[in-house]
N, C-alpha and C positions, 0 to 999 in steps of 0.2 A: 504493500500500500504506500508504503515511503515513499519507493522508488517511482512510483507510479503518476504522485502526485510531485513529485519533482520533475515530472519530465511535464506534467501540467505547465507546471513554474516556468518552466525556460522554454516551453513554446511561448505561453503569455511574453516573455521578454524578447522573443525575437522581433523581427522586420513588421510593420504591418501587411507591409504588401505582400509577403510570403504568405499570408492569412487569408485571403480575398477568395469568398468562397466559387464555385463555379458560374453562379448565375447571379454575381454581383450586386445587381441593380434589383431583381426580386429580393435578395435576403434584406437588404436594407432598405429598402419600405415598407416590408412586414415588420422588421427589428426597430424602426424609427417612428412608423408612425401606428406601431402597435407593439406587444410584448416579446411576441415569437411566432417565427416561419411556420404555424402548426399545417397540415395537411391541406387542410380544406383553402386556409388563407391562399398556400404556393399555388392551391392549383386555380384558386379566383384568376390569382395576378396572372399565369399562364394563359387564360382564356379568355385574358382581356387584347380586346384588337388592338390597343396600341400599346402593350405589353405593360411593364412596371410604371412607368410613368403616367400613361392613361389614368392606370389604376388608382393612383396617388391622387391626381387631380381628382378622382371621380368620391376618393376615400373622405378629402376634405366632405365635400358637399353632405355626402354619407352622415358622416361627424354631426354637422351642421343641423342635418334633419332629428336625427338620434337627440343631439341637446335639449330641442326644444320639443321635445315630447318628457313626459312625466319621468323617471326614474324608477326603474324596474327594481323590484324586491323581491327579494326571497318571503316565503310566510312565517317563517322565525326570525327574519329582521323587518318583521311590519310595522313594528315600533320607529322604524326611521321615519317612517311617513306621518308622524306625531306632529301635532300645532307644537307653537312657542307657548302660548297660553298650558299646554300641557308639563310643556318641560318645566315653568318655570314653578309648577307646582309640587313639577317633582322636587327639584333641588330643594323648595322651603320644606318638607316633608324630611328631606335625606339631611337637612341642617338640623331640624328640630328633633330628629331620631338621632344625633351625634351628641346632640347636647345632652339630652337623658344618657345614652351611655358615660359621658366624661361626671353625667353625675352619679353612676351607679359603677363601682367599679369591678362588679360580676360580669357585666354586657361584653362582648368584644366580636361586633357584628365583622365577620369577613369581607375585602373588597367586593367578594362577589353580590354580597346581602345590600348593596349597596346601589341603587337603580341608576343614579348618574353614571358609576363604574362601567355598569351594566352598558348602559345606552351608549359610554363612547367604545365598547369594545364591538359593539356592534354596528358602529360607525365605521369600526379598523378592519372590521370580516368584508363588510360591504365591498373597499375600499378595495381587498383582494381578488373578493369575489369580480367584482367587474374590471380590475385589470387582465382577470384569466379566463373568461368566459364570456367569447361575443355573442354567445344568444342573450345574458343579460345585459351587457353593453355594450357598443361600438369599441373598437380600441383603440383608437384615435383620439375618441369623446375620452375616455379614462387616461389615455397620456397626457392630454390638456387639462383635463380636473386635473391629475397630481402635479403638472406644470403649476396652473393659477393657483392650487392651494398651496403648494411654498412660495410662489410670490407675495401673494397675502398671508401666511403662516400665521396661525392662532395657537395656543401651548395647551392638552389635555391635561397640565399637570397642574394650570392653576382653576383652582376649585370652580369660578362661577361659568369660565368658560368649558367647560363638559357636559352640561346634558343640551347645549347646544351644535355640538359635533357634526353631528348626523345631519342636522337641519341646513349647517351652512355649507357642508359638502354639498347637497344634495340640491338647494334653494337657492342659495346666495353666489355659488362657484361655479356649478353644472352648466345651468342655463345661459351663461354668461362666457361661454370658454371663447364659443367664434362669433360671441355677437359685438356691440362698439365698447370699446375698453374703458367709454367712459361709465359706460352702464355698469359692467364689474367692477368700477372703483365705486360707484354709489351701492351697490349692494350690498358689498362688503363694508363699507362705511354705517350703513344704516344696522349692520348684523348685530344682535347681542353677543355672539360669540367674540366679535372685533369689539365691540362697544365696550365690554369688560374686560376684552384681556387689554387692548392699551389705553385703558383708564380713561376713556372717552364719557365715560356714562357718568363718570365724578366732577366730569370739569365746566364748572358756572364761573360767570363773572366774578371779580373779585370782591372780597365780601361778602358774597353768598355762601349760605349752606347747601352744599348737593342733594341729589336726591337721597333717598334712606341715610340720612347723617352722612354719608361714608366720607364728604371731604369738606373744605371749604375753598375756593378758589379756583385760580386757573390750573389747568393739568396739561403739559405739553405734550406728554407720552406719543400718542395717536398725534398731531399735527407734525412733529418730525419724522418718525416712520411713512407717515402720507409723501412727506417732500422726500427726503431718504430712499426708502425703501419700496414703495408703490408708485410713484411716476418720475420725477425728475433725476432723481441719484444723487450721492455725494458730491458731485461733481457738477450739479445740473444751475451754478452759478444763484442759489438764495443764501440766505445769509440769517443768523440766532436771531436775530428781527423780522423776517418775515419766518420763521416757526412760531412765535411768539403771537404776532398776526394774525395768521392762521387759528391756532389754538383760539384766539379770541373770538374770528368769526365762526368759531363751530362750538362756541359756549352755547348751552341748552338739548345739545343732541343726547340724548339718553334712549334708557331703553322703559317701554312700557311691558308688566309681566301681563295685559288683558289685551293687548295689541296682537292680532295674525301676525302681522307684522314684525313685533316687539321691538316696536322703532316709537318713540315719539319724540317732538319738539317742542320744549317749555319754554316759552316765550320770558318770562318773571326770572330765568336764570340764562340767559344772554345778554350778553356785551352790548349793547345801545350805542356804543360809540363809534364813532368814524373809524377804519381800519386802510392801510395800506400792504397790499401783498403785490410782492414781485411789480409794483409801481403802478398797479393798479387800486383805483378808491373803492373801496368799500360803504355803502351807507349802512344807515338802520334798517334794513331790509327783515330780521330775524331769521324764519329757515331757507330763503331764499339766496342769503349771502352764502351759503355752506354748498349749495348747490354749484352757483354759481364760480365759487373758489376750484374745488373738484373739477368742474367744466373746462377753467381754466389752467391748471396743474394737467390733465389728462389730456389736454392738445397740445402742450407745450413741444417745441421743439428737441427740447432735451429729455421728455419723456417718450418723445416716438424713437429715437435713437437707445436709450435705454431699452424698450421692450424689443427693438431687432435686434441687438447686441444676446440678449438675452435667449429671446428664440432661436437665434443663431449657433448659441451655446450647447442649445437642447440639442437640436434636431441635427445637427452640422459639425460639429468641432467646438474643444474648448476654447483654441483661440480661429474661430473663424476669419476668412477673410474678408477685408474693410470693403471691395465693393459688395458683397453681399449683406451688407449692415446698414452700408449708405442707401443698396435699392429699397428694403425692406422699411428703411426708418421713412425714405418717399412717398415709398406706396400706403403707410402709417396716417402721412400727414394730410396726403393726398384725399384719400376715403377717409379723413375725418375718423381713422382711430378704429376702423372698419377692419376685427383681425382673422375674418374670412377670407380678406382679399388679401393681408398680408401673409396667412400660410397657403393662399393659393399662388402667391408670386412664389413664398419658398419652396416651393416644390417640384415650380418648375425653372429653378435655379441651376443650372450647372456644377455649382457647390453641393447641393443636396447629391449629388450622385456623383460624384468624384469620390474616386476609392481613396485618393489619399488623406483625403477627411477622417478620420477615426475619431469613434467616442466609447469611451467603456463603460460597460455598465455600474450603474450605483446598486448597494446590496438590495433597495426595492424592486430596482427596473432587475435584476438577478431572479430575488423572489418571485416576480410575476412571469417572468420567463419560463423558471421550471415551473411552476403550479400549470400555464399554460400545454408546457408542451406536455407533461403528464396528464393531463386532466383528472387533476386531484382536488377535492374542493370542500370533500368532508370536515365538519367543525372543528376533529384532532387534526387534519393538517391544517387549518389555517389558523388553529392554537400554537403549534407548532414552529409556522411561517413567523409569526409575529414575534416570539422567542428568539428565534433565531437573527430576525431585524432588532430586537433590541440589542442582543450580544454584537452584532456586527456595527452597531453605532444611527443605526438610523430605524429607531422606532416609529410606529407608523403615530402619527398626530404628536410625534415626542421631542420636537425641538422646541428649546425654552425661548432666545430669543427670537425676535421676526424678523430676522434677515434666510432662515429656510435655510435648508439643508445646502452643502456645497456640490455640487453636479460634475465636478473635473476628475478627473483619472489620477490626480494627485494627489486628493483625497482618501481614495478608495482604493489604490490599486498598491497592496504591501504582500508580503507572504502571508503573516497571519492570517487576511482578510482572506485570500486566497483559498488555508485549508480550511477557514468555516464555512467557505462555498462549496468546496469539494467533499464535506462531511454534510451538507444541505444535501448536496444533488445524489448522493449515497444512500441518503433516508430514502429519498423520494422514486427515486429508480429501482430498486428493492422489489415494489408492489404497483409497477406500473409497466405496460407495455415495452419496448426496448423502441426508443426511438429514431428506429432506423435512418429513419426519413430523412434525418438531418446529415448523416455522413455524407450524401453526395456536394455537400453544402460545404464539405473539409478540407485543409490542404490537404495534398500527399503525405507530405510528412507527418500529419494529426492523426490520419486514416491508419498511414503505419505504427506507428505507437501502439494507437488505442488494439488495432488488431494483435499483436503482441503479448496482450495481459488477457487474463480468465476473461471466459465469456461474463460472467454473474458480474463483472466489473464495469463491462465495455458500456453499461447504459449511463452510469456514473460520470466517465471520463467523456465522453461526448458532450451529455451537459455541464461537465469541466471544462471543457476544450477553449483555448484561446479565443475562436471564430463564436463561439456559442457568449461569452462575456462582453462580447465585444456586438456592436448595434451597428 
C-alpha cells in the first residue's frame, strides 16, 4: 500500500501535460463544470453535434433553467424547505432548552438532541447530495452554489447563524448563481444567516439600542466584508471612511423572526444623516439608500474585475491569464453584472480549454468527485464524506472567517493531504462498482502503475490517480 500510494505521489508531481487525458476537452467540462466524467455525462458530451464545447454552452443554459426552479429534496431532508418564521422558533426553543440544562447539571443533551445541529447537518448532506447526483441537481447549478456560497461565506459554528443554513443555500445563493450579481449581493444582504453572522442585525445609529439589546451603535463588520470581500476587493481603491459610510447607510437593516423573508427595515434605528460613499451623496432616503449603495458597489468597475478574476480562478487556472479576466470583467460591465452571459463568454474562451491550464482539486471538489463517480449517497457515506472534509481542513459550512475557503493547489496539494485522499477513495471503492470507465481517461504511465498492483486495489488508485485530482 506504501508503495503504491507513493507512486500516486510522484505521478501527482510530475509534468501536467504528461496527464492530459485522451479526450481532453470532454474530461474537462464534465470535471469543470461538474464533479466527475460519470458515464452517462461522457457519453451526453459524445452525442452532442458540436462535441465538448456545444455541450458546455448548452450546460450553462441547462444550469440556468435548473436554478430557477425550486430545489429538489430528498424526504428526510424536507426540513430544508422550512420558513424562516420556523427556524427562528426553532433556535428560541434550542436557547431556552440550553439554559434549563446549564441550570440543571444532570441534563447533557447530545449535538444531535439539538434541532439547529440537526438542521445544519442536513444542510451539509444536501450540499453533497446534489454535488453527486444530477437527477437531484444540475452540476453546474451545485458548482456555482458552492462557488457563491464561499464568496459570500456564513460560519455554522456561530450559534444564531445555523438553523438558517439550509434556507440560505437553498433561497438566498441557489436562485441567484446565473442571475444579475446585483440581485445575489441583495439576497444575501437581506439573509438572517448574513445579517447575524457579520453583525448586521446589531448595527443602529449611534446612540441607539439594537434590536433585542444585543448592541448599541454603529457595527462595521458587514459594511467592510460588503467592500472587501463581496464586490470591490482590497484593492478596489475605498478607503476606512467610506466603510464607515457605508455601515451608516445600512443602519436599521435587521432581521425580522415573523418575516418569510426574515428581512426587515427599522426606520427609528437609521442614520438620518447625509452620507458620502465612494463620492457619491447619500440623502435620508432610509431603506432605499442601502439599496441603492449595493446597486452601486455591484457595478463598480472594480467589482466586475474582481468576480472574473475570481471565476477565472475556479473554472480556469489559479493564476489565469489577464486577457481572459479583462474579456470577462467587459462582458460583467457590459450586461450590467448579467453572470449568465459572463460564464457563457467563459466557456467559450480558449482559456477554458487549453490543457495547459491546470486546476487541482480542493478536498470538497475531491469528495464530490468520488461520491459521484461511485454513486454512493447512503446517510453512512455522507457521515463519513463530511469526517473526512473536516480532517482534510475544509468542512462543509466550516470556515470561520468570510473571506471562504482558499481554491489554489497551494493550498491543498501536500503528501498528507494526498494519503487522506487515497484512504477516502479506498473506503469508497471497496463496495462500489470498479470504475473502469475512467482509465481510458489515463496516461500511459497511470494505466501502467495502476495495472501492476492487486486487482481489489486498482479501483482505489484510479480515483487516486493524478488525472482523477486534477479538473
Amino acid at each position: 500500500m506504501i508503495r503504491l500510494l507513493g507512486s500516486a505521489l510522484l505521478a501527482l508531481a510530475a509534468s501536467a501535460h504528461a496527464q492530459a487525458p485522451e479526450d481532453a476537452a470532454a474530461w474537462r467540462a464534465a470535471s469543470r463544470l461538474g464533479y466527475a466524467p460519470t458515464p452517462a455525462l461522457m457519453q451526453a458530451i459524445a452525442a452532442h453535434p458540436r462535441g465538448a464545447r456545444g455541450w458546455a454552452a448548452d450546460e450553462v443554459e441547462r444550469a440556468f433553467a435548473a436554478s430557477r426552479e425550486a430545489a429538489k429534496t430528498p424526504a428526510h431532508l424536507a426540513t430544508l424547505q422550512g420558513s424562516i418564521p420556523a427556524a427562528f422558533a426553532e433556535f428560541r426553543a434550542e436557547r431556552e432548552a440550553l439554559r434549563r440544562v446549564r441550570a440543571d447539571s444532570e441534563m447533557r443533551p447530545s449535538p444531535q438532541d439539538l434541532p439547529t445541529r440537526r438542521s445544519a447537518l442536513e444542510a451539509a448532506s444536501w450540499r453533497l447530495l446534489a454535488c453527486s447526483n444530477p437527477e437531484l441537481e444540475n452540476p453546474l447549478a451545485a458548482r456555482l452554489t458552492e462557488f457563491w456560497f464561499n464568496h459570500f461565506n456564513v460560519f455554522a459554528g456561530k450559534g444564531p447563524v445555523r438553523p438558517f443554513l439550509g434556507h440560505y443555500v437553498l433561497h438566498a445563493i441557489r436562485p441567484n448563481v446565473l442571475g444579475r450579481f446585483e440581485d445575489l449581493v441583495l439576497a444575501t444582504a437581506r439573509h438572517p444567516a448574513m445579517l447575524f453572522y457579520l453583525d448586521q442585525a446589531q448595527s443602529v445609529a449611534e446612540g441607539m439600542t439594537g434590536p433585542f439589546g444585543l448592541a448599541r451603535g454603529l457595527n462595521e463588520n458587514y459594511a467592510r466584508e460588503l467592500m472587501e470581500l463581496h464586490t470591490l476587493g482590497a484593492e478596489g481603491g475605498y478607503a476606512q471612511g467610506d466603510v464607515r459610510e457605508l455601515a451608516r447607510i445600512l443602519t436599521g437593516w435587521t432581521v425580522d423572526p415573523s418575516a418569510e423573508s426574515g428581512f426587515r427595515f427599522v426606520p427609528r434605528l437609521h442614520d438620518q444623516g447625509g452620507k458620502t460613499l465612494l463620492g457619491q451623496t447619500f440623502s435620508a432616503d432610509g431603506e432605499r439608500e442601502g439599496q441603492q449603495a449595493i446597486a452601486l458597489l455591484a457595478g463598480h468597475p472594480a467589482t466586475a474585475r474582481r468576480v472574473a478574476l475570481r471565476l477565472s480562478q475556479w473554472f480556469v487556472a489559479d493564476a489565469p491569464p489577464a486577457a481572459l479576466v479583462d474579456g470577462l470583467a467587459a462582458e460583467f460591465r457590459s450586461s450590467g453584472g448579467d453572470l449568465r452571459a459572463v460564464l457563457r463568454k467563459l466557456v467559450a474562451a480558449e482559456a477554458f480549454w487549453d490543457e495547459r491550464q491546470q486546476l487541482f482539486k480542493t478536498p470538497y471538489e475531491f469528495a464530490c468527485s468520488v461520491l459521484a463517480a461511485t454513486g454512493q449517497s447512503e446517510p453512512e457515506r455522507l457521515a463519513q464524506t463530511l469526517r473526512f472534509l473536516a480532517g482534510a481542513g475544509q468542512p462543509v459550512h466550516g470556515w470561520q472567517t468570510p473571506d471562504g475557503y482558499k481554491t489554489d493547489a497551494r493550498t491543498w496539494l501536500a503528501p498528507e493531504a494526498l494519503t487522506r485522499r487515497a484512504d477516502f477513495a479506498l473506503a469508497f471503492s471497496r463496495d462500489a462498482a470498479p470504475p473502469d470507465h475512467y482509465r481510458r481517461f489515463l496516461s500511459p504511465l497511470t494505466r501502467e502503475r495502476i495495472a501492476q498492483e492487486p486487482a481489489a486495489l486498482q479501483g482505489m488508485l484510479v480515483l487516486a490517480s493524478p488525472e482523477f485530482m486534477h479538473k
